[in-house]
VEXBATOR-464824 format. One line per field, with one value per atom (N, C-alpha, C): residue number from 1; atom name; x, y, z. Coordinates in steps of 0.2 Angstrom, whole numbers, plus 5000, padded with zeros to 4 digits. Layout:
VEXBATOR-464824
i <- c(NUM;...)
at <- c(CA;...)
xx <- c(X;...)
yy <- c(Y;...)
zz <- c(Z;...)
END
This chain:
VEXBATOR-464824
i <- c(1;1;1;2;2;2;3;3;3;4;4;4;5;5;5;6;6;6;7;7;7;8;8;8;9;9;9;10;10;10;11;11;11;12;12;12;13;13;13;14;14;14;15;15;15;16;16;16;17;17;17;18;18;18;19;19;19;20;20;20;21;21;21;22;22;22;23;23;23;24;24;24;25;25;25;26;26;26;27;27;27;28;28;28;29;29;29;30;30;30;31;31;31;32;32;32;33;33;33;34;34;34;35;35;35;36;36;36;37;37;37;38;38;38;39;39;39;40;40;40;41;41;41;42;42;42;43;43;43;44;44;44;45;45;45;46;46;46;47;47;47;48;48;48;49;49;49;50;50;50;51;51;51;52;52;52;53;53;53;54;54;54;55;55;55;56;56;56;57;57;57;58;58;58;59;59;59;60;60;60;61;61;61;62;62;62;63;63;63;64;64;64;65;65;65;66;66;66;67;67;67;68;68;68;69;69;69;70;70;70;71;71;71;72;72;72;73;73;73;74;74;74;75;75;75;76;76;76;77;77;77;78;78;78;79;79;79;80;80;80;81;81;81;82;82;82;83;83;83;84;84;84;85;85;85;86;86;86;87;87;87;88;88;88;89;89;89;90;90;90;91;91;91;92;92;92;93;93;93;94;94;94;95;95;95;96;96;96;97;97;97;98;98;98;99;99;99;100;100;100;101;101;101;102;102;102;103;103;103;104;104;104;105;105;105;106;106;106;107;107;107;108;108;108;109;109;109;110;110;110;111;111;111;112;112;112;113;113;113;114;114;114;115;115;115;116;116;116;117;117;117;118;118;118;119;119;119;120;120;120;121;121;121;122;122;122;123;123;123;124;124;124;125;125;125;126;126;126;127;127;127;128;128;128;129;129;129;130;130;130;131;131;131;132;132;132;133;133;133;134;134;134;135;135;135;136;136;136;137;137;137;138;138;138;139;139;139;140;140;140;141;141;141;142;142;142;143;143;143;144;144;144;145;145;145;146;146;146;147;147;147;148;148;148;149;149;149;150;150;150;151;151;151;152;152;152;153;153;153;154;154;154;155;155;155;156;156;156;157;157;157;158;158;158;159;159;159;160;160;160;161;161;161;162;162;162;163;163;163;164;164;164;165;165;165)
at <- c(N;CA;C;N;CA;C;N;CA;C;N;CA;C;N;CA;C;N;CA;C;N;CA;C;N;CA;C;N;CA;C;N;CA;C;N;CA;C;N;CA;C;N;CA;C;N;CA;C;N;CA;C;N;CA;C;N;CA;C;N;CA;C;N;CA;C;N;CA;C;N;CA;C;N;CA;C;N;CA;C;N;CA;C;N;CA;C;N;CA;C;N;CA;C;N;CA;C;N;CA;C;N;CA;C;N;CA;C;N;CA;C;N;CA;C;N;CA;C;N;CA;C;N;CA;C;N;CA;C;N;CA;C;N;CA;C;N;CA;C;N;CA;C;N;CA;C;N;CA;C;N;CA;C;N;CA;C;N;CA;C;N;CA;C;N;CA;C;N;CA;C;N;CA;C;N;CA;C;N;CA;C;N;CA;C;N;CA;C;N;CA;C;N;CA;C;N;CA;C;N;CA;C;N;CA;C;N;CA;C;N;CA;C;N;CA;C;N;CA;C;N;CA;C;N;CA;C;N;CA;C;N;CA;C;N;CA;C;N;CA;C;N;CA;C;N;CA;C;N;CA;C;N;CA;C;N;CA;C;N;CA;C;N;CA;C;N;CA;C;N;CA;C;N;CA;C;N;CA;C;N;CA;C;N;CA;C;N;CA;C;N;CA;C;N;CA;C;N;CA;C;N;CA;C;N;CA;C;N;CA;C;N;CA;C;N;CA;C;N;CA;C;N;CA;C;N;CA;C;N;CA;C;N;CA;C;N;CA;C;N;CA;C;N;CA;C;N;CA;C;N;CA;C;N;CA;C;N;CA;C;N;CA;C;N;CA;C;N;CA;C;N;CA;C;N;CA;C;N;CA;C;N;CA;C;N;CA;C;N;CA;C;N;CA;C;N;CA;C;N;CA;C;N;CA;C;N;CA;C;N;CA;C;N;CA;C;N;CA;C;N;CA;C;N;CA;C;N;CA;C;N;CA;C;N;CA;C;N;CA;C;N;CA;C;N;CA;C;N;CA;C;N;CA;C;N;CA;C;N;CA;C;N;CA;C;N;CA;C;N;CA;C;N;CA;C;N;CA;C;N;CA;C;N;CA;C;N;CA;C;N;CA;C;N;CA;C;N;CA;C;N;CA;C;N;CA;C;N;CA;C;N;CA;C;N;CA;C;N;CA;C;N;CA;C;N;CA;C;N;CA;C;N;CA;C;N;CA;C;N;CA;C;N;CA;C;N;CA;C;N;CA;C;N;CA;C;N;CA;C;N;CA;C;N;CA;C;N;CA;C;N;CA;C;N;CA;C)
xx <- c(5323;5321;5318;5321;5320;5311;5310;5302;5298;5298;5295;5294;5298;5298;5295;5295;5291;5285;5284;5275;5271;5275;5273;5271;5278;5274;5269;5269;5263;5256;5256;5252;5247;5252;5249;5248;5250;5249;5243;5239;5233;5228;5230;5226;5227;5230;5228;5226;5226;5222;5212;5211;5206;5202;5204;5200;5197;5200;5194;5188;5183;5178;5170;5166;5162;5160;5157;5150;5144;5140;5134;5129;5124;5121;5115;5113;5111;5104;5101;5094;5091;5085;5079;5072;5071;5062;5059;5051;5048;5042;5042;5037;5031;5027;5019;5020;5014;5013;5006;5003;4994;4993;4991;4990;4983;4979;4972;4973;4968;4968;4959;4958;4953;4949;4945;4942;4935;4938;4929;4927;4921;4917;4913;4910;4907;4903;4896;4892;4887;4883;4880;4874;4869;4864;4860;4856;4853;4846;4838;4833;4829;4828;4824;4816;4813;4807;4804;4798;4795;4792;4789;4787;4781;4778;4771;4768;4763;4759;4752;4750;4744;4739;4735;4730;4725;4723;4716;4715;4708;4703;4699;4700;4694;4691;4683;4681;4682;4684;4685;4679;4678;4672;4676;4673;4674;4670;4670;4665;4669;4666;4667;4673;4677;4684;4689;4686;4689;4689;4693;4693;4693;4688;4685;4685;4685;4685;4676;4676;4666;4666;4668;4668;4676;4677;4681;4678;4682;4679;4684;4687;4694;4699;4699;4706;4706;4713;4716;4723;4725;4731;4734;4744;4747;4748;4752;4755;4758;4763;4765;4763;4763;4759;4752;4750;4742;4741;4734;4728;4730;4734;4736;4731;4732;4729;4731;4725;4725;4720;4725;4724;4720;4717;4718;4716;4721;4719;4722;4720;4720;4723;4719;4723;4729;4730;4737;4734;4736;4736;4740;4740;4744;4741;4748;4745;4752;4749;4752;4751;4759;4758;4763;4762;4765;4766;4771;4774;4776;4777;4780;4786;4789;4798;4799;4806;4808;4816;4816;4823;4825;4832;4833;4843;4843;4851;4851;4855;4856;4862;4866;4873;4875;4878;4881;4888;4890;4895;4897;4901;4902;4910;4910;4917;4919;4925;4926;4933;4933;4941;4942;4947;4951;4958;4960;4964;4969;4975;4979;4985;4987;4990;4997;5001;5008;5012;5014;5018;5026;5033;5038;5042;5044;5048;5055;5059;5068;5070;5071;5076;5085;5087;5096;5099;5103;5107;5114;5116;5119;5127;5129;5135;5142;5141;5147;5146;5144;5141;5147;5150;5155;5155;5159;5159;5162;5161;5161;5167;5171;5179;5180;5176;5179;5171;5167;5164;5169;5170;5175;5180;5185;5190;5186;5179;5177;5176;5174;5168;5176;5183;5189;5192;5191;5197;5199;5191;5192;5198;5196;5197;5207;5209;5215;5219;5215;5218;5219;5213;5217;5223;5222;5228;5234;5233;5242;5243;5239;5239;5243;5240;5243;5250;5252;5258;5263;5261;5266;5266;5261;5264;5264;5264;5269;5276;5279;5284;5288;5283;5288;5289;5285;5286;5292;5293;5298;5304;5304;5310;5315;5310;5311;5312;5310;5312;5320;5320;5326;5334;5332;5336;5337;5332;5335;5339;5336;5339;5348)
yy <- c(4663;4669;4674;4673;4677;4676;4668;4665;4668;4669;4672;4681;4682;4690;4692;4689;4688;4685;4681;4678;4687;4687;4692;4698;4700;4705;4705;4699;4695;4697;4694;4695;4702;4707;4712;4715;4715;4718;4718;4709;4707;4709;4712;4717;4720;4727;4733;4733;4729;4730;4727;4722;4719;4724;4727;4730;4736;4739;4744;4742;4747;4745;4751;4749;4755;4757;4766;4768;4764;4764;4760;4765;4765;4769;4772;4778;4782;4780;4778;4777;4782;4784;4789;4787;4792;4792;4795;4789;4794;4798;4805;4809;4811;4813;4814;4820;4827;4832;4832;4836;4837;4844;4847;4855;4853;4861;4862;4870;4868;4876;4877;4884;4885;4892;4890;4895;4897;4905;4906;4911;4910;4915;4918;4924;4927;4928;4929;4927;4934;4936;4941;4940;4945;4944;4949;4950;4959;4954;4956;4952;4958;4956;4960;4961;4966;4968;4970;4968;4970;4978;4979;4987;4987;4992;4991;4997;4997;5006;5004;5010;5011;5016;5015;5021;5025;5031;5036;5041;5038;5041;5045;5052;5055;5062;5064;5066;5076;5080;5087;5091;5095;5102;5106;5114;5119;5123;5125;5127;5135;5139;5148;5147;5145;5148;5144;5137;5134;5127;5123;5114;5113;5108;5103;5095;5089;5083;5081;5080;5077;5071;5068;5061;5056;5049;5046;5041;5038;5036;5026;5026;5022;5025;5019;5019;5011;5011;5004;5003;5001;5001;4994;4993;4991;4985;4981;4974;4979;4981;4985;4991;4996;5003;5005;5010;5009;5012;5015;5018;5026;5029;5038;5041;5046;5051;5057;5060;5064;5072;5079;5083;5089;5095;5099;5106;5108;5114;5120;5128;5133;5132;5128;5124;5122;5120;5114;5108;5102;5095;5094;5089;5085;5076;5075;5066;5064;5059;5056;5047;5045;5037;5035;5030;5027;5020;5017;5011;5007;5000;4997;4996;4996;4996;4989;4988;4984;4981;4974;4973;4972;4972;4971;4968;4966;4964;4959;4952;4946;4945;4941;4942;4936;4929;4925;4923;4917;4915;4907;4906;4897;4897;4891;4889;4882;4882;4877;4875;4867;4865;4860;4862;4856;4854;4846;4843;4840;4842;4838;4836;4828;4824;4822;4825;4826;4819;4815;4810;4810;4812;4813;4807;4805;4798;4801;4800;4800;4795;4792;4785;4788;4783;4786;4784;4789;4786;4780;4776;4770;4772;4774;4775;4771;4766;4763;4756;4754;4746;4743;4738;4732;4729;4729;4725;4718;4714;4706;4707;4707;4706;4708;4713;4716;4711;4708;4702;4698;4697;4689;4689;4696;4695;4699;4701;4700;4694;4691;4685;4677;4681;4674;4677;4681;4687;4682;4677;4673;4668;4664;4658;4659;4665;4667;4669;4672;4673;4666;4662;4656;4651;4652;4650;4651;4658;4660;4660;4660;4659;4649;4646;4638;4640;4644;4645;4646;4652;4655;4649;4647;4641;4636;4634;4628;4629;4634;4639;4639;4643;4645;4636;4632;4624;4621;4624;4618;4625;4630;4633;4632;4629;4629;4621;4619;4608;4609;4611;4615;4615;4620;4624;4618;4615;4609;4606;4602;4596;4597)
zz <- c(5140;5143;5138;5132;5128;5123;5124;5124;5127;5134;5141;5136;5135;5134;5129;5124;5117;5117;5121;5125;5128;5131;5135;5131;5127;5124;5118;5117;5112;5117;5122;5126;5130;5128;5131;5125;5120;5113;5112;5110;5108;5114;5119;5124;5124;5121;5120;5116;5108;5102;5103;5107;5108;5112;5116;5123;5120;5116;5113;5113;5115;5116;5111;5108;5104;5111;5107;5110;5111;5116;5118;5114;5110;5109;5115;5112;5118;5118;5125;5125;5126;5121;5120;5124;5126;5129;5126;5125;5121;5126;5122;5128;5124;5129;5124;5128;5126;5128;5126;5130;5129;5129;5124;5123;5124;5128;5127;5124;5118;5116;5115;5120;5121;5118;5114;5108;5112;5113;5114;5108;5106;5100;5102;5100;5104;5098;5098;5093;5094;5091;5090;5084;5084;5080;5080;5074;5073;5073;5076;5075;5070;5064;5061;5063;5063;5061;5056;5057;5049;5052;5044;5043;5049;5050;5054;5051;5051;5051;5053;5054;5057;5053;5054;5049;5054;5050;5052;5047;5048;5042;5046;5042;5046;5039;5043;5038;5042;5038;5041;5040;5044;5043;5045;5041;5045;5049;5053;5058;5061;5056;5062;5057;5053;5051;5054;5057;5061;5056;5058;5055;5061;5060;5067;5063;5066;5065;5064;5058;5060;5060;5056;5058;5056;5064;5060;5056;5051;5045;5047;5047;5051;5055;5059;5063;5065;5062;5062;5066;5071;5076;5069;5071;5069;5072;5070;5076;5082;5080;5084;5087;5082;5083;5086;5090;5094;5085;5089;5084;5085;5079;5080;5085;5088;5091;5088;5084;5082;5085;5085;5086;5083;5081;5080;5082;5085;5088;5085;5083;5082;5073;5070;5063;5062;5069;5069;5071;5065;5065;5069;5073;5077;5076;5078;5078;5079;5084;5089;5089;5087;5084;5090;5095;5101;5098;5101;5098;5106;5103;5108;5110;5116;5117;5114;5110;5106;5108;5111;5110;5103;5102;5093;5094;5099;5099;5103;5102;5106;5106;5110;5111;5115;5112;5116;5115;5120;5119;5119;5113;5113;5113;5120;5122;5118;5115;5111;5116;5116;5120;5115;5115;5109;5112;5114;5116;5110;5110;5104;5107;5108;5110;5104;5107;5103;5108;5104;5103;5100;5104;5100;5102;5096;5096;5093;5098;5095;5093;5090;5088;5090;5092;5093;5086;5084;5077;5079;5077;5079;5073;5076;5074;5073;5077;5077;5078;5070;5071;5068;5071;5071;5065;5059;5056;5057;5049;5051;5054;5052;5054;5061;5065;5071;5076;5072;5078;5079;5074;5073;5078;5078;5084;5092;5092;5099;5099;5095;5097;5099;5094;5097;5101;5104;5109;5117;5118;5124;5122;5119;5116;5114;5112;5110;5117;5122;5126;5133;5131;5135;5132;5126;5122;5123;5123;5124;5133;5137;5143;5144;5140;5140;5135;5132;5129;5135;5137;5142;5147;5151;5155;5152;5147;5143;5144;5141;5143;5148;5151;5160;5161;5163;5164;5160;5153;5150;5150;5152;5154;5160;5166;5172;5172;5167;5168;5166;5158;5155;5158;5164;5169;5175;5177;5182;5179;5173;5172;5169)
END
């Protein structure tokens, strides 16, 4: 009896030492993310012009206490500019130089799209690797436990023949 007892609690000892079991490590997924980042510029410009002038030539008389025009001598309009128009009444000069309406400012805009494809990879850290020693009794745990299984009925068997006979 006292075999059986000692079997037994052989047996259930090597089962509670054995059965502990590691952490399985944790499975990671890798996730991608797509950023769009969207730049607009707004772009401007000054168009320069060149200088322009115009000229008139003219030749003067006086007449009565008066200046009068006798003759013009030149008039040359500009790219831009006409030919002045020139005045004189009561000895005031006047002159009159018309030009043409001018845009001089331009103004656009450029869209720029930019995709950046992020890829994050976790790896799991692995914290509870087995050493040799502790494969060795996973890897005899079966083989010891049928053993002492053929002990104890070895046992119970020659205890109970024992007892008859």
């Amino acid at each position: 009896m006292k075999n059986i007892k000692l079997s037994c609690l052989f047996f259930v000892l090597t089962m509670f030492l054995v059965s502990c079991a590691g952490k399985k490590p944790v499975v990671v997924q890798n996730s991608t993310t797509t950023e769009k980042v969207v730049t607009q510029t707004v772009h401007d410009t000054v168009f320069k012009t060149e200088k322009d002038s115009s000229s008139y030539n003219a030749l003067l008389d006086c007449i009565n206490g008066k200046v009068v025009i006798k003759q013009v001598t030149q008039a040359e309009p500009g790219r831009i500019l006409k030919i002045p128009k020139v005045r004189i009444a009561d000895n005031i000069l006047q002159v009159d130089c018309d030009a043409r309406a001018q845009e001089l400012f331009a103004q656009w805009k450029s869209t720029y799209i930019e995709e950046n494809n992020r890829e994050i990879k976790e790896v799991p850290v692995i914290t509870n690797i087995p050493t040799s020693w502790q494969k060795f009794q996973i890897e005899c745990f079966w083989p010891l436990v049928f053993i002492l299984l053929l002990i104890v009925i070895w046992n119970l068997i020659r205890y109970k023949f024992k007892t008859s006979i």
